[in-house]
MIBA-324581 format. One record per residue (C-alpha): x, y, z. Coordinates in steps of 0.001 Angstrom, whole numbers, plus 500000, padded with zeros to 6 digits. Example, Ala and Ser with C-alpha at 12.3 -4.5 7.8 and 13.67 -1.06 7.14 Angstrom:
MIBA-324581
512300495500507800513670498940507140
This chain:
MIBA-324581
508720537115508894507369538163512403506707541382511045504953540328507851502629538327509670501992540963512187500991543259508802498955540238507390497050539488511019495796543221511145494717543517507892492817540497508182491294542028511324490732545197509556488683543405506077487616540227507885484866539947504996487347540979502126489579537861503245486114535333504101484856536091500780488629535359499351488691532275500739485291531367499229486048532040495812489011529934496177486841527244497154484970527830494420487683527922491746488745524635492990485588523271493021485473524463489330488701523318488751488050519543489881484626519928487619486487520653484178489929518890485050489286516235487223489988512762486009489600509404487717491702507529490547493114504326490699493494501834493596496340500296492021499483500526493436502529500949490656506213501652490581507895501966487060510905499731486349510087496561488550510560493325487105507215492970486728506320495971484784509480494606482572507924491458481961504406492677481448505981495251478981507570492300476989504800489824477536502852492825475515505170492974472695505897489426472024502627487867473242499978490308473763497038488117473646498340486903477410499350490412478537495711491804479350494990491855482921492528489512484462490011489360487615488139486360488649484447485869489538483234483789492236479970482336491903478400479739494937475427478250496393473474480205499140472880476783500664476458474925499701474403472922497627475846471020494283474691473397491291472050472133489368471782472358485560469418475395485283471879477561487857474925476043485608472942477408482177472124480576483972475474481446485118477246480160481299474503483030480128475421485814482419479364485062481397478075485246477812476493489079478551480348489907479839482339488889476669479480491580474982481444494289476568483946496289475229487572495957476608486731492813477271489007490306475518487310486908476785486213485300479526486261481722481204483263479842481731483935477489484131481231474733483583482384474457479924486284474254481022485864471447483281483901469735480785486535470272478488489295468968480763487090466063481731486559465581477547490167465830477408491097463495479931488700460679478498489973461195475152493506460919476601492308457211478638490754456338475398493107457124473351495943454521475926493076451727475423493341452391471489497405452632471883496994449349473293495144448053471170497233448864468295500564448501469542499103444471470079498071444252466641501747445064465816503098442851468228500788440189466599501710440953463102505578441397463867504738437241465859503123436424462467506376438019460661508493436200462489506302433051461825506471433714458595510214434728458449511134431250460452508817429234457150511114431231454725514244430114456357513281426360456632511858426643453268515452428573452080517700426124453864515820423024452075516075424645448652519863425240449365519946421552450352517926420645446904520077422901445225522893421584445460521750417755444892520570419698441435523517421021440223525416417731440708522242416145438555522130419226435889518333419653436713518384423244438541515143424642436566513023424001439015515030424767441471515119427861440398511720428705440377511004427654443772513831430239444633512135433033442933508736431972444479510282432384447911511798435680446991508954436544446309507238435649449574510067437483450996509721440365449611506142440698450466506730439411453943510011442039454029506917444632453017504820443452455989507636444202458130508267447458457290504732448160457339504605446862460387507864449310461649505948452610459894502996451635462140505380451071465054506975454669464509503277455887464106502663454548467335505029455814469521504392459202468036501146459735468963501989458190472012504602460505472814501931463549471732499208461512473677501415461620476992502928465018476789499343465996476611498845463313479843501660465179481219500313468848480638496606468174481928498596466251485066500601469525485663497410471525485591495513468988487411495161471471490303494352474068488863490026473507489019487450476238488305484679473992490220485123472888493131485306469501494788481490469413495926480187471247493047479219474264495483481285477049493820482836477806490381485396480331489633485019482674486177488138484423485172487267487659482913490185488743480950490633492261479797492296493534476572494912496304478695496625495410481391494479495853484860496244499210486076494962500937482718491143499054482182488816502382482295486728502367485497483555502546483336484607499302481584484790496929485554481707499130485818479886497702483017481449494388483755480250494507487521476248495081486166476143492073483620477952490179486493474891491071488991472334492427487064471075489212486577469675487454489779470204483496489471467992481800492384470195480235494755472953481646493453475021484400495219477995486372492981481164487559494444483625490107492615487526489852493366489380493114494011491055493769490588487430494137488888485716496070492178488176498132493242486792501747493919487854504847495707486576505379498932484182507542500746486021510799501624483842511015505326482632508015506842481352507681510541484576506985511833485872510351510759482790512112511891483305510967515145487055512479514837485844515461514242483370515440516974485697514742519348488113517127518583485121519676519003484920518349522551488668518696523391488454522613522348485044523406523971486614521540527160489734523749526673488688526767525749485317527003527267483517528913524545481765527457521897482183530339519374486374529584519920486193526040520000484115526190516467486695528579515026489281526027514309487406523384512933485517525944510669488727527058509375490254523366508926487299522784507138487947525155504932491727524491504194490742520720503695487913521958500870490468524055498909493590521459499614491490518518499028489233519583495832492704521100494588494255517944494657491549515813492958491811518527490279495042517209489199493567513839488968492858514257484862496451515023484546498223512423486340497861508838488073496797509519490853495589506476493838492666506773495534494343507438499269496097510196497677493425512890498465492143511024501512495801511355503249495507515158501942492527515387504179493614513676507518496310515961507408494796518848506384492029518448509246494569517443511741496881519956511580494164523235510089492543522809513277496008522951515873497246525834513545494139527544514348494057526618517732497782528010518327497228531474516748493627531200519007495302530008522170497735533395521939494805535513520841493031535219524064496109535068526321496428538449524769492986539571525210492707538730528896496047540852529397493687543860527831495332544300524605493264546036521690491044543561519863493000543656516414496228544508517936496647541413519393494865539366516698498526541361514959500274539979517582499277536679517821499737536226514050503114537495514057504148535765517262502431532055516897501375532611513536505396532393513153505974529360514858503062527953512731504671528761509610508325527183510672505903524346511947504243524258508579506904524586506413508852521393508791505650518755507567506005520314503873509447520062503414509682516588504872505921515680502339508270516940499452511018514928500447508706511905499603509955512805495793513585511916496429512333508239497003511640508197493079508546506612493334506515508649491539502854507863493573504183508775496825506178511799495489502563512915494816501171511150498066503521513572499604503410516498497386499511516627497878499510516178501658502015519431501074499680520926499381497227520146502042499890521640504775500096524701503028496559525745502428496074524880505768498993527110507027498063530130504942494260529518506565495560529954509772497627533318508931494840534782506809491177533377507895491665532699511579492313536208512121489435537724509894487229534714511862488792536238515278487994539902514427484147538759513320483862537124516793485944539722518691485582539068522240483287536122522082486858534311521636486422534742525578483812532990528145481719535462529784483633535250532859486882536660531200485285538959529414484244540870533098487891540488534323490076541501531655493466542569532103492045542118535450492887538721535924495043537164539078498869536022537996498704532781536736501563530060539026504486528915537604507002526975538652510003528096540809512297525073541568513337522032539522511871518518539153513560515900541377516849513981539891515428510723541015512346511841539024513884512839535558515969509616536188512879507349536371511017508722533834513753508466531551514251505131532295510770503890532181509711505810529405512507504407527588511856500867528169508439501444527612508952502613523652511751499823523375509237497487524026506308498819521951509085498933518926509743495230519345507457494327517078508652496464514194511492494109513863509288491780512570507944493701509986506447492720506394505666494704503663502755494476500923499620495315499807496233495113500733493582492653498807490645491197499626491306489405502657491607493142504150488463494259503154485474493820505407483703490707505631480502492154504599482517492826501476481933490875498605485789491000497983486184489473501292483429486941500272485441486384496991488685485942498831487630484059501449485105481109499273488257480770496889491023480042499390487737477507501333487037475854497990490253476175495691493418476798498027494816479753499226497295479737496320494774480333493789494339483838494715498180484581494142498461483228490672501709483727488947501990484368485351505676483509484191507190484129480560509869481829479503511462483312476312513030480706474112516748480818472676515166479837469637511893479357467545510407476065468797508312474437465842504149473695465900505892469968466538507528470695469280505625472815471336503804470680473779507271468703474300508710472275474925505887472947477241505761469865478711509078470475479456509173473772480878506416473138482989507947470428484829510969472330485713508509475158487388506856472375488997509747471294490366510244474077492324509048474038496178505537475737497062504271475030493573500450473621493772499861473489489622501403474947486592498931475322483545500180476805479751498419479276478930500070478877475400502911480528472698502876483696470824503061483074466906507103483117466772507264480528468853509544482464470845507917483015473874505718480922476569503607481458479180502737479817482043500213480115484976501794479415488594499410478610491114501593478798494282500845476149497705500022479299499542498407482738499504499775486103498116501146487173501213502702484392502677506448484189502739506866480931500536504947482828497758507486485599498150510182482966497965509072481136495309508825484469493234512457485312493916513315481331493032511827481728490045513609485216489035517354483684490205516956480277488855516879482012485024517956480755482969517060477372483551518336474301481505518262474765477852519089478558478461515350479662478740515176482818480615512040483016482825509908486069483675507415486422486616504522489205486390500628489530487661499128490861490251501189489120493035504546489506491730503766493288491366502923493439495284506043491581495844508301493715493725506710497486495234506587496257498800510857495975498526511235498736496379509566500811499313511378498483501766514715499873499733513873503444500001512511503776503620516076503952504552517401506661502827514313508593503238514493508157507459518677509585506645517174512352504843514785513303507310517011512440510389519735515111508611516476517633508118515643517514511564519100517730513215519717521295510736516373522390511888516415521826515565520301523602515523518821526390513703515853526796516066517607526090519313521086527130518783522065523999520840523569520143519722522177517960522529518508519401522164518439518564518256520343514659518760517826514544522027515138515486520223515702513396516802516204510258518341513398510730520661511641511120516797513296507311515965511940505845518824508180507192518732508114506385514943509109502532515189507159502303518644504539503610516089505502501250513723505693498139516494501925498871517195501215498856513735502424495746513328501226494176516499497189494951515354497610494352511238500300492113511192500014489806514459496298490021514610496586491803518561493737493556519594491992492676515894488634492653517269488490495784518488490463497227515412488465495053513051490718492517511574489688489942510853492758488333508587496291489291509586498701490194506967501626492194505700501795496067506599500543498407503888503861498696502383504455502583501885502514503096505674506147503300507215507586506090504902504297508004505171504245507785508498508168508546509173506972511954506776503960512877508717505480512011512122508636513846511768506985517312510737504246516706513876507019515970516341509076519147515568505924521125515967505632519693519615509502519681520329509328523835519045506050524271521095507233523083524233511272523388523911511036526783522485509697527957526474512435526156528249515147528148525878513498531122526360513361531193530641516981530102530096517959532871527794516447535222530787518745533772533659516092531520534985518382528246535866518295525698533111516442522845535499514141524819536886513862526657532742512287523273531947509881523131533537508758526357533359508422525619529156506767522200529930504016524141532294503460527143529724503019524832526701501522521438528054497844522541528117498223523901523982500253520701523207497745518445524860494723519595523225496540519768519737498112516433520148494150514905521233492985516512518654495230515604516382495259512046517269491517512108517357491249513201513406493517509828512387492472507655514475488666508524513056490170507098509778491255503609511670486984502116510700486945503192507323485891501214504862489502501117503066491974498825504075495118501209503012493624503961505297492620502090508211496409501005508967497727504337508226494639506062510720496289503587513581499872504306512756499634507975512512497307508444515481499337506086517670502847507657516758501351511290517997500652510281521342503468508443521746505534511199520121504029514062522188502654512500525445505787510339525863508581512013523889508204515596523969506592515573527728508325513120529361511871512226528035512624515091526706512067517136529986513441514431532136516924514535529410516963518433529680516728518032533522519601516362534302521608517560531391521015521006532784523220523795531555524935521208528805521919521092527269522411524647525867526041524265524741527364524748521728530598525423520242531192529229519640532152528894515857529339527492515158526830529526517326528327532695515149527638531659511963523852530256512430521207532730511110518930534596514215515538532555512376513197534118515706510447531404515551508866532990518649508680536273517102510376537848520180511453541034517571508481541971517065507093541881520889510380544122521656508767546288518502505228546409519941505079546187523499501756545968525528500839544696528841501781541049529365500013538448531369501774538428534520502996534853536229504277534005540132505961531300541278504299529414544556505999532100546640504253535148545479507162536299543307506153537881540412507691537089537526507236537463533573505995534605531344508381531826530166506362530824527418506652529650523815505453530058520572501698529030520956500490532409522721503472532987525367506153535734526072509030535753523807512196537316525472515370537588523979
């Protein structure tokens, strides 16, 4: 590979503008590509086979009026005023405009609603007062029956007397009519009576219908689209598809009749499933990344031609990867942070590729070696390590696949994408960019003195025990205690109440919980299917029913029906939990609701929406994050053995990995989830952590930290491999690559954490956790605790058993072949002493010996 590289470096030197002009139509076809393939993103976070998707997918068979997803409106007072009637009209006309547009099934006016359920409960008090009335017209006519029926037996019992004083005369004619005349009376008093028991039956029917419907409209009796003081009202538009498939252009049209229309006094606020919208690619925040990272390599390399090289070429790499990627956007789902991650990463690492192959360049150049001969050599030599660097963050991006979530097997398949563009930059345009600029790569004073230049000091004699032992020790306790947090750690996703507060999400978010209750921005829609067919008859008992047994369960603020499909198989049901969509009771009640099916009566219940689908993604990424960490935990212990030829360095160096990724992850949860630091990080409303921010970041941080481990650990084996003494070998790699690894890690850390004030809530987290994890991973990790555990492990730290050590591949990362293959005068290096003594260096522009 060395070799190759070498070739490739010097023939980028040799047709600098053949390769620049490559490079450009690349752009171009990608820019072309994105223009006749590109498609649309989507902010909505999905994993097939979740309960939810299983009950939505039902829900749509059996009952697809209720399947369509929803978004609610928000509409308030400037002045928290009571509405008046003209607002009210204005805002029942602007709800009107929506239902106009298409994909629209129907929307909610809420004026009209709470006039109907204040209709409803009048005609439900009126129609008691009536039931009264009746049921004591019955009780008068049964006291009238009775009357009657008492008459009828005195009457009976003196023509029974009469009777028989008759017979014994022979005169019972007359008897006998005044028998049938009372017969007759009580028959039609007999008719009365049943009359009276028809009404009675009557009676307690619609009774029994008038107070199931009592009992429904109490059930939903909090449940109210206006609030308490008349201030704010909420609109609920309903769309024909579920949310995750609504085309953009149709919440676009929606969004202009909502606010096209100014109502005096009246402000409008959109919730995030109608307003959600990919965000800007460059904001300030990642301006300012940028710019600093321009400062770090003027500061560093003193030349502003050099320190614009790697950025120009980052640039680049993050054009091709990221226009690339939004090119497969028309062919598959793709979420709006998809390309955005592709371009953190693509900046972050284009720019420390660069800046390795760079940093070796000019080492080279101040040793006097020819212009394009060492632009040959430095590709070959770091360009080498850049590639195993490379290929360590794409392998461990593409292992994001064997999660089986399909939108981060593409999160991670694009930020590959990203990895690799950048990496074949760095091997291809850096050096055609370094042959252009030649010796400009140098400040002027270097350029007067070169191969000239004084021996640069190394050092001769180990670090103190005592040292290594405190570092060790502090450094230790110092990630254990930044990881605390971690264990506390929730998952989910982000919704209004992480947008900004400028936002009119936020606004939306925010008014609702004020007005309504938290709980009605986590509704829950739940499906109970029927054993059977329940009759038109039976329904509202069946519902009535039903919806007391959800009610019953704890952390339940309302339950309304929203009705039956035309089987009568099937019901559905709006939950409006106590508290909001991230709070654990709503969780809990969710997973109540799921393992109490089926409930009496052998009705199985379903729970779907918005909520429940946050619920059920955040654990299926909970689920996966630890097989994934196994996965790349193996990767990293194969790759470090291969690279090192050694067994403490790779278990050293992987669980130095573990710690700076949940130290990472205890910081992240500390700001986002605790609410520490939030002003200065800019939130404003705790919550959950973005729930696939910890496999992303275990991906991202794992490829960066064997880059720095290789960079710096690479030097030590090297001095060791030449009989320098293994303590006083480590810090002789710590002092050749701690300047490179510095600058890369700033820089580095300096492009995420410019993505920490964006205006989207899923990057801002990951910007923090990413940036965070690299210093801690290279300023802690790989310059402090791993010297200080190489110190006092000393020679062990190179042992390995002898079977092994034979049957490992020679991989050659520092490209110490081809140096053997192409020697040239090196840049010399003494010890304190005076004595002269060749470079222990590694990959990023040092001496490779062995």
């Amino acid at each position: 590979m060395a070799g190759l590289l070498y070739r490739i470096g010097r023939f980028s030197a040799r047709r600098a503008w053949t390769v620049v002009t490559a490079w450009v139509i690349v752009l171009l076809l990608a820019a072309g590509a994105y223009l006749a393939f590109g498609g649309t993103l989507t902010s909505s976070v999905t994993i097939p086979g979740t309960e939810t998707e299983q009950v939505t997918d039902h829900l749509a068979e059996e009952f697809p009026a209720a399947s369509g997803g929803s978004g609610s409106v928000v509409f308030h007072t400037d002045d928290d005023s009571a509405f008046t009637a003209d607002q009210q009209t204005a805002i029942s006309a602007v709800l009107t405009d929506v239902t106009a547009v298409d994909g629209v099934a129907g929307v909610t006016d809420p004026f009209a609603t709470a006039e109907q359920l204040t209709e409803q409960q009048a005609q439900i008090e009126s129609g008691r007062e009536q039931l009264v009335t009746a049921q004591q017209q019955i009780d008068d006519g049964e006291a009238q029956i009775d009357a009657g029926q008492q008459q009828i037996d005195a009457a009976q019992a003196q023509i029974d007397a009469a009777r028989a004083q008759a017979e014994a005369a022979g005169a019972s004619a007359e008897i006998d009519a005044q028998q049938a005349a009372l017969d007759a009376q009580q028959d039609q008093l007999d008719t009365q009576a049943q009359t009276l028991t028809d009404s009675q039956a009557d009676l307690d029917t619609q009774s029994e219908q008038l107070e199931q419907s009592a009992a429904l409209l109490e059930l939903a009796s909090g449940v109210r689209l206006v609030s308490t003081d008349d201030s704010a009202a909420i609109a609920s538009v309903s769309f024909s598809d579920p949310l995750i498939e609504v085309d953009p252009e149709i919440k676009d049209a929606v969004v202009d009749a909502l606010t096209g229309t100014a109502i005096p006094g009246v402000s409008v606020e959109l919730s995030n499933d109608i307003t959600q919208t990919v965000p800007s690619v460059l904001g300030a925040g990642e301006l300012v990344g940028v710019i600093i990272a321009a400062i770090v390599l003027l500061v560093m390399l003193r030349a502003v031609v050099a320190a614009a090289l790697p950025i120009l070429s980052a640039l680049v790499g993050v054009g091709v990867g990221a226009i690339s990627a939004m090119a497969l956007s028309g062919s598959v789902e793709m979420m709006s942070v998809t390309p955005v991650l592709g371009i953190m990463l693509g900046l972050a690492v284009g720019i420390d590729y660069s800046l390795f192959i760079l940093n070796r360049h000019r080492r080279q150049l101040r040793d006097g070696v020819e212009l394009h001969e060492s632009i040959g050599l430095a590709n070959g030599t770091a360009g080498n390590a850049v590639v195993f660097a490379g290929t360590t963050v794409l392998v461990a991006l593409l292992a994001l696949n064997v999660t089986g979530i399909p939108f981060l097997g593409l999160m991670g398949t694009v930020g590959a994408i990203c990895i690799l563009i950048a990496v074949l930059i760095a091997i291809t345009l850096t050096p055609a960019l370094l042959a252009k600029i030649g010796l400009r790569a140098l400040p002027k004073r270097q350029r007067a003195t070169l191969g000239h230049e004084e021996p640069e000091p190394v050092p001769s004699t180990p670090m103190r025990t005592s040292r290594a032992v405190l570092t060790l020790v502090a450094g230790l306790a110092a990630l254990l205690v930044v990881a605390i947090p971690a264990l506390s750690m929730r998952l989910g996703l982000p919704d209004g109440s992480s947008e900004a507060e400028s936002s009119m999400q936020y606004q939306a978010y925010s008014i609702t919980e004020q007005k309504f209750g938290a709980g009605v921005n986590g509704v829950l829609l739940v499906v109970a299917d029927l054993p059977e067919a329940v009759e038109d008859a039976d329904l509202t008992a069946e519902e009535v029913r039903i919806g007391q047994a959800l009610a019953a369960f704890d952390d339940v603020a309302a339950v309304a029906p929203i009705g039956a499909n035309d089987a009568g198989t099937v019901l559905a049901f709006q939950v409006i939990p106590t508290d909001g969509p991230h709070s654990e009771s709503t969780e809990a009640l969710v997973n109540a609701l799921r393992d109490a099916s089926p409930i009496d009566g052998d009705v199985t219940l379903g729970v779907a929406g918005s909520t429940s689908a946050a619920i059920d993604v955040s654990q299926k990424l909970s689920d996966a994050l630890p097989g994934y960490l196994a996965i790349v935990v193996g990767l990293s212990l194969i790759i470090l053995i291969l690279v090192f030829r050694s067994i403490l360095v790779p278990v050293t160096a992987t669980l130095g990995f573990v710690l700076s990724l949940f130290a990472a992850l205890g910081g992240v949860v500390a700001i986002y989830q605790w609410g520490w630091l939030s002003s200065i990080f800019g939130v404003h409303d705790p919550g959950p952590v973005l729930s696939f921010l910890p496999i992303i970041v275990t991906g991202v941080l794992f490829g960066l930290a064997m880059d720095y481990q290789l960079f710096l650990v690479s030097g030590m084996r090297e001095a060791y491999a030449h009989g320098v003494p293994a303590k006083v070998a480590v810090r002789r790699g710590l002092h050749a690559g701690r300047v490179v690894v510095t600058a890369a890690a700033i820089i580095m850390a300096s492009v995420f954490a410019g993505f920490i004030f964006s205006e989207s809530s899923i990057i801002r987290p990951l910007g923090f956790g990413l940036a965070f994890g690299v210093l801690l991973d290279a300023f802690v990790v790989r310059m402090l605790l791993i010297p200080a555990i190489m110190h006092l492990a000393g020679e062990s730290a190179w042992w390995i058993p002898k079977w092994l050590d034979k049957i490992l591949p020679d991989v050659d990362v520092e490209g110490a072949s081809l140096e053997r293959s192409h020697p040239h005068p090196m840049h010399q290096t003494v010890d304190p002493a005076g004595a002269t003594a060749p470079a222990a260096t590694g990959p990023e522009g040092t001496t490779a010996r062995g």
